[in-house]
C-alpha positions in Angstrom: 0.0 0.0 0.0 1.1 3.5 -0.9 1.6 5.6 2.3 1.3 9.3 1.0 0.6 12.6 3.1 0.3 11.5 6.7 -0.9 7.8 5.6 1.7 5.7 7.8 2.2 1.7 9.1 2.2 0.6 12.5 6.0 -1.1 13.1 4.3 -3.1 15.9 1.1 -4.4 14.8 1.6 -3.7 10.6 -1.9 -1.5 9.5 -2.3 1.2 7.8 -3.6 4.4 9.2 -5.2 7.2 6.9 -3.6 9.8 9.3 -1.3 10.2 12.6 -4.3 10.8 14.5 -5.8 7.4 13.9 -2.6 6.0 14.3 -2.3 7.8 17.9 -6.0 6.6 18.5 -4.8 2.9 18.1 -2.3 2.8 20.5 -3.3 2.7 24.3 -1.6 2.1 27.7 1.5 4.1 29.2 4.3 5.4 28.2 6.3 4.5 31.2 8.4 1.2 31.7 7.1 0.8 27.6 3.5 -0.2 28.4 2.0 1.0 25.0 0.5 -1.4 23.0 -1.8 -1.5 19.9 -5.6 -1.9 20.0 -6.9 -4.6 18.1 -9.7 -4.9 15.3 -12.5 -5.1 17.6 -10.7 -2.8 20.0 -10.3 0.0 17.3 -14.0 -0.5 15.9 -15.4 -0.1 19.6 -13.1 3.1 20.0 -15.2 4.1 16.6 -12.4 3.5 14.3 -12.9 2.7 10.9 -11.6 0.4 8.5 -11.9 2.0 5.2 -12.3 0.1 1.8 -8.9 1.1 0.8 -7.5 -0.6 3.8 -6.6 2.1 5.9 -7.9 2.8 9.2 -9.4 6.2 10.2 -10.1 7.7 13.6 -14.0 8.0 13.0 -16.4 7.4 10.2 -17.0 10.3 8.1 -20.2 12.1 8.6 -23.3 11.1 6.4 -23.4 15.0 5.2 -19.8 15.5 4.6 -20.0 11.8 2.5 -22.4 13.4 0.0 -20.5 16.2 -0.6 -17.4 14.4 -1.7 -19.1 11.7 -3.0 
């Protein structure tokens, strides 16, 4: 997959993430003594992730309004 823009991989878990935003939404836990880790599928979909049908995740689903406008 093409990463473009601010498209980026996860080096721990391997998806795709439209933007550093959802990326930084996927990861939980703290940063001290290197207790992040990454949310998984059902993790990121109850955080109201999305997987988009170009296989990159996003932070939230785009608005129905918004959708018709680009579409």
């Amino acid at each position: 997959m093409k990463l473009t823009g601010d498209r980026n991989q996860c080096p721990g878990c391997g998806q795709y993430f439209n933007s550093s935003h959802a990326f930084d939404k996927h990861r939980a836990g703290q940063h001290k003594d290197n207790g992040r880790y990454c949310l998984d599928r059902v993790e990121m979909v109850k955080a109201g992730m999305v997987l988009g049908s170009d296989g990159f995740w996003r932070g939230s689903e785009m608005p129905k309004h918004l959708h018709e406008v680009t579409a």
